[in-house]
ZADO-1210 file (C-alpha; in nm, 4 decimals, padded with zeros to 6 digits):
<atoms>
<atom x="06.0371" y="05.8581" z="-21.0283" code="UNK" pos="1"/>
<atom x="05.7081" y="05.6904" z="-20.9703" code="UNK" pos="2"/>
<atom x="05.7330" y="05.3261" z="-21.0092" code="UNK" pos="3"/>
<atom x="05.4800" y="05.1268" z="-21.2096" code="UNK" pos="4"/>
<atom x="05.2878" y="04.8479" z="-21.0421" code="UNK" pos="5"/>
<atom x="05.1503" y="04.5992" z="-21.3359" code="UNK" pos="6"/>
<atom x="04.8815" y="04.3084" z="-21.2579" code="UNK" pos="7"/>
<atom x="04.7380" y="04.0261" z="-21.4999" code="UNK" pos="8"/>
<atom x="04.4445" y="04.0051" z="-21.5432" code="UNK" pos="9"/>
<atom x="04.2738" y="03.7310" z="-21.3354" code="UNK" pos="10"/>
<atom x="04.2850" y="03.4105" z="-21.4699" code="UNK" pos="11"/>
<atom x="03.9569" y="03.1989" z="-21.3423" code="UNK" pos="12"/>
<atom x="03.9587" y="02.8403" z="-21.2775" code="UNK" pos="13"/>
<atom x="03.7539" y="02.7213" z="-21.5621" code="UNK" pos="14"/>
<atom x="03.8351" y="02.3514" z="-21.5543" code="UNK" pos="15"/>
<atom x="03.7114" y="02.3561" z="-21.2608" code="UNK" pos="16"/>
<atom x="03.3372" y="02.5052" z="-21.3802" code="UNK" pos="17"/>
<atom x="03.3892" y="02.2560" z="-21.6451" code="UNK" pos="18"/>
<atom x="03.4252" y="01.9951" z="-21.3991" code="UNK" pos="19"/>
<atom x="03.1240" y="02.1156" z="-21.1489" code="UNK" pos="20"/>
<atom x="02.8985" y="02.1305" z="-21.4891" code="UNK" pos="21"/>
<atom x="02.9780" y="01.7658" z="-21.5380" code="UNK" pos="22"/>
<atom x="02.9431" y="01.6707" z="-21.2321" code="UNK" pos="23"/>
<atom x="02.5396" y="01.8214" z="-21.2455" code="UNK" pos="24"/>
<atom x="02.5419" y="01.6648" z="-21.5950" code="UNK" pos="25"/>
<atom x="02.5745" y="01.3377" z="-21.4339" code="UNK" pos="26"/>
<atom x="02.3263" y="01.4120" z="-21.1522" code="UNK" pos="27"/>
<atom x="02.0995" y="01.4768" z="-21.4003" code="UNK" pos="28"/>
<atom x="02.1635" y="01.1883" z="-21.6003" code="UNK" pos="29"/>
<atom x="02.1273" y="00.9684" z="-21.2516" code="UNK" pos="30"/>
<atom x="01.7985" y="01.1366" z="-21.2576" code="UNK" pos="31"/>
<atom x="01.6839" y="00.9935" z="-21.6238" code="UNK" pos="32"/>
<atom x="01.7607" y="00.6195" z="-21.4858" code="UNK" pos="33"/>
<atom x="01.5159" y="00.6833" z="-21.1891" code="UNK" pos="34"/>
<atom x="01.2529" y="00.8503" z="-21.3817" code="UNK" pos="35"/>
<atom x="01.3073" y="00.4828" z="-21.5975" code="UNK" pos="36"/>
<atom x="01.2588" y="00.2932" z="-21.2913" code="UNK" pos="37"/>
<atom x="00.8997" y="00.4527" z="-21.2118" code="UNK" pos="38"/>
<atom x="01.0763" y="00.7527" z="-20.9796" code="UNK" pos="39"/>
<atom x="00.8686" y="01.0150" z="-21.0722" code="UNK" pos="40"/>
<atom x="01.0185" y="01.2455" z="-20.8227" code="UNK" pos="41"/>
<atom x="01.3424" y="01.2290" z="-21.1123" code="UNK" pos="42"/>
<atom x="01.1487" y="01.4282" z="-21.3038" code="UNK" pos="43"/>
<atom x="01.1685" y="01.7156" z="-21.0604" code="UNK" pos="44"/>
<atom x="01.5592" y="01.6729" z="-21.0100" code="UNK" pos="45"/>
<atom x="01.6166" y="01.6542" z="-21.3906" code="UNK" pos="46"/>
<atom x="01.4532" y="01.9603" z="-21.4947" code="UNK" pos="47"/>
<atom x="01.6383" y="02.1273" z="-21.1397" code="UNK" pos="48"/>
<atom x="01.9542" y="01.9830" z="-21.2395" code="UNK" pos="49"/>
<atom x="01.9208" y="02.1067" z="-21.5798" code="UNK" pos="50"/>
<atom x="01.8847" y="02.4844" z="-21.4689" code="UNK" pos="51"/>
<atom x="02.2089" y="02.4243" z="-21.2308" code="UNK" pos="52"/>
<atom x="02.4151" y="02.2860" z="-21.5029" code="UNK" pos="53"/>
<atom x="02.2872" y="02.6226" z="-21.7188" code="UNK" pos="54"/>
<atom x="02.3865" y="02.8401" z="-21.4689" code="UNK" pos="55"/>
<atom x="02.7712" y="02.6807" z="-21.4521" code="UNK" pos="56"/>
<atom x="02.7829" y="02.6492" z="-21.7994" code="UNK" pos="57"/>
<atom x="02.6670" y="03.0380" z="-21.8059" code="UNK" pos="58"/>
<atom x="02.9504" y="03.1081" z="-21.5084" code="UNK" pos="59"/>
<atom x="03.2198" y="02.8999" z="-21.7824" code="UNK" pos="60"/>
<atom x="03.1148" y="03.1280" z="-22.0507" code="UNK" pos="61"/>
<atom x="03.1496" y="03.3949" z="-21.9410" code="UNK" pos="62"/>
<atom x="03.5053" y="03.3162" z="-21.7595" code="UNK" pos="63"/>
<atom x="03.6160" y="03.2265" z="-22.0249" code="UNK" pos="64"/>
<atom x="03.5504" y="03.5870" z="-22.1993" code="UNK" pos="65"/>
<atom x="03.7831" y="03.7498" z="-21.9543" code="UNK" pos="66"/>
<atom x="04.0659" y="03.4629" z="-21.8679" code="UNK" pos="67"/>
<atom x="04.3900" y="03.5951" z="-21.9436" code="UNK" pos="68"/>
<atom x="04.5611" y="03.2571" z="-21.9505" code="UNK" pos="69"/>
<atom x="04.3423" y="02.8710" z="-21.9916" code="UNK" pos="70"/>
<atom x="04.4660" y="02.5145" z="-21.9683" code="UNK" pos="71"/>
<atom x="04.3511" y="02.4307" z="-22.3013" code="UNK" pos="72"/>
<atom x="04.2435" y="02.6645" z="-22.5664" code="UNK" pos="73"/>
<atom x="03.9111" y="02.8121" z="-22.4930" code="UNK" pos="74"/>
<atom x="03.7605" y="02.6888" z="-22.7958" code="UNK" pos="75"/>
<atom x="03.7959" y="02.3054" z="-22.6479" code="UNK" pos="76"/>
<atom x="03.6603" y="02.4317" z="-22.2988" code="UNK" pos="77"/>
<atom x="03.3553" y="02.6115" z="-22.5244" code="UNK" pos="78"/>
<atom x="03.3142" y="02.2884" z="-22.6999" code="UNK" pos="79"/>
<atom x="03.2901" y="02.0413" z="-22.4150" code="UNK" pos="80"/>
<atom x="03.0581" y="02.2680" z="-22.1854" code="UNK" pos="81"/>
<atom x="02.7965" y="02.3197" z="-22.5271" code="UNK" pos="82"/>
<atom x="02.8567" y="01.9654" z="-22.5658" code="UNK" pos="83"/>
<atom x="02.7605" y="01.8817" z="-22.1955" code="UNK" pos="84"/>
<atom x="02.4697" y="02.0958" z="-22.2027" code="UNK" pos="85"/>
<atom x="02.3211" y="01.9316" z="-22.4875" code="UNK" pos="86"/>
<atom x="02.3151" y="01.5895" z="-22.3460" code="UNK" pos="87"/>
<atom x="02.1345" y="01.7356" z="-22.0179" code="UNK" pos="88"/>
<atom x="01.9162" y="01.9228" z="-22.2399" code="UNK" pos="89"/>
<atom x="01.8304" y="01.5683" z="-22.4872" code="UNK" pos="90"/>
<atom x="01.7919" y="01.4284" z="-22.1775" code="UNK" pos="91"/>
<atom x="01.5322" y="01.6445" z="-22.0164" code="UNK" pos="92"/>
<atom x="01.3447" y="01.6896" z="-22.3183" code="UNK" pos="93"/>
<atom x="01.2596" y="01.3003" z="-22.3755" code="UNK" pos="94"/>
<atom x="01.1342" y="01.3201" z="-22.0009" code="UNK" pos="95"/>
<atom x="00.8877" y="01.6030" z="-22.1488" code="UNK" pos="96"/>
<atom x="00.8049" y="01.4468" z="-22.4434" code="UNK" pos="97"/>
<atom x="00.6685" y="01.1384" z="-22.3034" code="UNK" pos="98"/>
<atom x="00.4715" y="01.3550" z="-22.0864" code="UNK" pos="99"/>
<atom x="00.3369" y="01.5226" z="-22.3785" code="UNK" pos="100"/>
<atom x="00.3076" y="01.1789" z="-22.5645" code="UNK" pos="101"/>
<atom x="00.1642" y="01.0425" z="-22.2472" code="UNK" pos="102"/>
<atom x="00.3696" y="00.7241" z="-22.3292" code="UNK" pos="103"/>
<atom x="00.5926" y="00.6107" z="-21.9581" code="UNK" pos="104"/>
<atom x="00.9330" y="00.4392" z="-22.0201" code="UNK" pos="105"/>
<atom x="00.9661" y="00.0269" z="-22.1264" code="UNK" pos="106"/>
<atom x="01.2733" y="-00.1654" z="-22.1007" code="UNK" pos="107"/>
<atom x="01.4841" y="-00.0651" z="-22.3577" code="UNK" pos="108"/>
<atom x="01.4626" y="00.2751" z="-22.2645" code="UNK" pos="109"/>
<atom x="01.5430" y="00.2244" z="-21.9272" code="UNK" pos="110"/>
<atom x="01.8408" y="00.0132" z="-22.0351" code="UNK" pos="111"/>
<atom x="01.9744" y="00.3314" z="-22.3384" code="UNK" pos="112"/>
<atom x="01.9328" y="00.5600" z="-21.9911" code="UNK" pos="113"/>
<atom x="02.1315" y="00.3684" z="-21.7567" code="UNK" pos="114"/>
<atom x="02.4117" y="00.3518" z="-22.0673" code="UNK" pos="115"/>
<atom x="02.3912" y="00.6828" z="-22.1387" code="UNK" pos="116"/>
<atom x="02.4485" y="00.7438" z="-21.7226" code="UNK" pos="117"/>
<atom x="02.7623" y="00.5673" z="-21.7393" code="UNK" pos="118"/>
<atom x="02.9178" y="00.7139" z="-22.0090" code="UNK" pos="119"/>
<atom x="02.8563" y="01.0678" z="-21.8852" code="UNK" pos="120"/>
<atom x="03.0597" y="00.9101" z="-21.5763" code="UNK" pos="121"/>
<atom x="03.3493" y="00.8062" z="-21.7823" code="UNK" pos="122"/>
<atom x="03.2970" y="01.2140" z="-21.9132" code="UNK" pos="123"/>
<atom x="03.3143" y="01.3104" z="-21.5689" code="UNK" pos="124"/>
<atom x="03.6676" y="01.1554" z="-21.4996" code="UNK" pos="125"/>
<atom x="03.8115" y="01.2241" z="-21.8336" code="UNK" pos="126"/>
<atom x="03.7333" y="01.5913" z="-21.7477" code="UNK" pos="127"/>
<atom x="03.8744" y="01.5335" z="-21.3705" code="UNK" pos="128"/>
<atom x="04.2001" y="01.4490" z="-21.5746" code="UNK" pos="129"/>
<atom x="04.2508" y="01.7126" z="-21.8581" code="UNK" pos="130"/>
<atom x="04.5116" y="01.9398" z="-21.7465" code="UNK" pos="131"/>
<atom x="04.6739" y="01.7360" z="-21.5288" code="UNK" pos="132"/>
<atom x="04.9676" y="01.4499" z="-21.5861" code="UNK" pos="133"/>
<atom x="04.7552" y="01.3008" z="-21.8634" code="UNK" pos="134"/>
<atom x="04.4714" y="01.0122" z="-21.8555" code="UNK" pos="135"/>
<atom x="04.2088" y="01.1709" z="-21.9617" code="UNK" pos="136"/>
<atom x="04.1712" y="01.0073" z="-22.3129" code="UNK" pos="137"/>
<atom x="04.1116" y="00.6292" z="-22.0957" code="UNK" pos="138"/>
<atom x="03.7849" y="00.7154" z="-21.9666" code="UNK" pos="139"/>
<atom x="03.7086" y="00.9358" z="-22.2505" code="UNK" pos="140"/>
<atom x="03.7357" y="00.6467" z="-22.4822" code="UNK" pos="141"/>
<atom x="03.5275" y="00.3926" z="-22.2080" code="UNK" pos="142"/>
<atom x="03.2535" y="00.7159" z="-22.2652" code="UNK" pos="143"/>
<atom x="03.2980" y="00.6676" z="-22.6311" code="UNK" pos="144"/>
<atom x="03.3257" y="00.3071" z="-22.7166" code="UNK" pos="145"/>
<atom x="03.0109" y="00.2558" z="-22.4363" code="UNK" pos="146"/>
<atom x="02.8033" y="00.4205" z="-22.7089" code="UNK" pos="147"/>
<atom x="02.8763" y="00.1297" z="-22.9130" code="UNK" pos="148"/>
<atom x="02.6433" y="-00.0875" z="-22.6388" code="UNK" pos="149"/>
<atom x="02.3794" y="00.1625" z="-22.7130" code="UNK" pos="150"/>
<atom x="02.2860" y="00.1416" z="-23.0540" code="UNK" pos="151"/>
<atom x="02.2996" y="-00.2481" z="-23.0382" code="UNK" pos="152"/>
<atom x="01.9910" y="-00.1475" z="-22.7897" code="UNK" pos="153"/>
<atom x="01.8412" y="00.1684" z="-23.0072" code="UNK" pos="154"/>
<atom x="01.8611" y="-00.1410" z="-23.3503" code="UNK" pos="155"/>
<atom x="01.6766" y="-00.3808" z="-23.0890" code="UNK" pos="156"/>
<atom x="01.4543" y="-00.1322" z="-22.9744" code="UNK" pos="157"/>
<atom x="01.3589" y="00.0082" z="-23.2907" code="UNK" pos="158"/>
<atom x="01.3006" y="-00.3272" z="-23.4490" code="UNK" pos="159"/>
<atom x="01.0687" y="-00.4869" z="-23.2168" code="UNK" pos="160"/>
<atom x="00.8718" y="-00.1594" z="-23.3226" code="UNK" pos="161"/>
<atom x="00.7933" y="-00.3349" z="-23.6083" code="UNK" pos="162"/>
<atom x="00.5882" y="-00.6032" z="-23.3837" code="UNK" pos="163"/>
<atom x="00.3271" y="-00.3042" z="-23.2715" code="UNK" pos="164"/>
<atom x="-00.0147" y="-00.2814" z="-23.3351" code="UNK" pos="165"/>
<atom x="-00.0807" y="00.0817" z="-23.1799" code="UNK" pos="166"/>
<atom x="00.0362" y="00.3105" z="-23.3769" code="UNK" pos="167"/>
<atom x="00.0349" y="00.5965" z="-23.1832" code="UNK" pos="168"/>
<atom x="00.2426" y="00.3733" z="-22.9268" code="UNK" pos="169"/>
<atom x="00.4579" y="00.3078" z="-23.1907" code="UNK" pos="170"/>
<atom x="00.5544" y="00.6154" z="-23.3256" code="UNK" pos="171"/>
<atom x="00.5933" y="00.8260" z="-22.9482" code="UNK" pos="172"/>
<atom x="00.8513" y="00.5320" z="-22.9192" code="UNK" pos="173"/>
<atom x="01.0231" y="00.5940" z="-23.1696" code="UNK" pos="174"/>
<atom x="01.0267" y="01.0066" z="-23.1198" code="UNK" pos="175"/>
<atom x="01.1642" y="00.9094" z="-22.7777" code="UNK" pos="176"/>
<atom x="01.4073" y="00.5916" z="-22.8837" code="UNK" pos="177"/>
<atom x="01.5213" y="00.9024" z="-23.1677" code="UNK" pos="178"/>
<atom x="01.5951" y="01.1530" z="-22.8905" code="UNK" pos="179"/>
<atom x="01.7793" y="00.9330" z="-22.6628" code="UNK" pos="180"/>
<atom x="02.0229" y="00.8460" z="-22.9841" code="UNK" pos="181"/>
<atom x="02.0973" y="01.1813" z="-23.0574" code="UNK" pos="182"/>
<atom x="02.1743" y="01.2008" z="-22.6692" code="UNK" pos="183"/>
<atom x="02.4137" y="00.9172" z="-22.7352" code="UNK" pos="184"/>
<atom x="02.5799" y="01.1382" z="-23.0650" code="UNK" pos="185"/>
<atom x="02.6238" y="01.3966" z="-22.8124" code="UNK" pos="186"/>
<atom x="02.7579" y="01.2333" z="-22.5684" code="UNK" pos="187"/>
<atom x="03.0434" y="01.0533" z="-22.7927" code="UNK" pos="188"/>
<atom x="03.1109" y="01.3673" z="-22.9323" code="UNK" pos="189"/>
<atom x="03.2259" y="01.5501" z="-22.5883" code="UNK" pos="190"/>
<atom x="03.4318" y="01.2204" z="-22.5632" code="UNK" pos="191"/>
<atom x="03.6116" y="01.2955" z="-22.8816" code="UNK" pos="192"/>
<atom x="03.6627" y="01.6511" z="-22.8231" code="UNK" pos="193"/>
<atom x="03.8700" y="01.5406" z="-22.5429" code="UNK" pos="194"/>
<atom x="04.0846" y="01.3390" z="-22.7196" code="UNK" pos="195"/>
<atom x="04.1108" y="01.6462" z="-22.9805" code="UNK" pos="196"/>
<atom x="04.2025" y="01.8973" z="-22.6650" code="UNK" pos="197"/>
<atom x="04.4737" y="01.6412" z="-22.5422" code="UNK" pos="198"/>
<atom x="04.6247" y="01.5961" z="-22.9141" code="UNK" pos="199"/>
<atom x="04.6591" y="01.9708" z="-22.9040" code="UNK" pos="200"/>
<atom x="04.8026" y="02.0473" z="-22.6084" code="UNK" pos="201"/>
<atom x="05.0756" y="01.7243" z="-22.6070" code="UNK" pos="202"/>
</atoms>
């Protein structure tokens, strides 16, 4: 009698993609802040760090196609790597649109990136935790509730518009004040799909 030798399929470790495409997000978002500060250099290692976090989020994807077994149900892994990769994306593309626009970063931009940089660090350790003993929804809600200090600066922002006499100043502003708020959505919303992924797993 011939005996039967049965193996499961692999089972990849895709919290830890997850985890390495935050971890670029963040470089990335690092990168924004300089490029506010006059580091035009950033500009290079956003729109690198962008095609990196593609490529993980390309390696999750397709993981998660063939895992036998996940942590959390794929559809929450799906949903916090698209939502990751949209932030990056927002991010680079208001570095390219004030190219385009020829307009260069003022304060309150500089002060949405650096807010948007630290939530995507309270992302990063919410997704260090998920999977684990628990204490991941902590940092995801610091991630969330930090959005909260940014649109106090987009209503700021957006009002001293009002005070322009260029035009065309005024409205690239506004294109790029518009983009970094949707960056913000984005970002709150990866923050709240962790909370969802931890509701359904407890």
């Amino acid at each position: 009698m011939t005996r039967r030798l049965w193996f499961l399929p692999e089972s990849p470790d895709v919290l830890g993609m997850l985890r390495e495409q935050v971890a670029v997000t963040v470089e990335g978002m690092e990168a924004l802040v300089a490029w506010t500060g006059g580091d035009e250099s950033a500009i290079t290692r956003l729109r690198e760090g962008e095609h990196r976090a593609d490529e993980r989020k390309r390696e999750l994807w397709s993981a998660l196609s063939t895992a036998f077994t996940t942590p959390l149900e794929p559809e929450d892994i799906f949903a916090l790597s698209r939502g990751l990769d949209l932030v990056l994306n927002n991010a680079k593309n208001t570095v390219r649109e004030a190219e385009v626009m020829g307009t260069a970063p003022d304060e309150a931009i500089a002060e949405m990136a650096n807010v948007l940089a630290a939530g995507t660090r309270d992302l990063a350790d919410a997704l260090g935790r998920l999977g684990g003993d628990g204490g991941a929804t902590e940092p995801a809600d610091r991630a969330a509730k930090s959005q909260s200090r940014f649109e106090h600066v987009y209503r700021e922002a957006m009002s001293a518009l009002v005070t322009h006499d260029d035009v065309k100043e005024v409205a690239a502003k506004r294109e790029l004040y518009r983009r970094l708020a949707r960056t913000s959505d984005d970002l709150r919303e990866v923050a709240e799909r962790v909370w969802y992924s931890v509701l359904k797993e407890g």
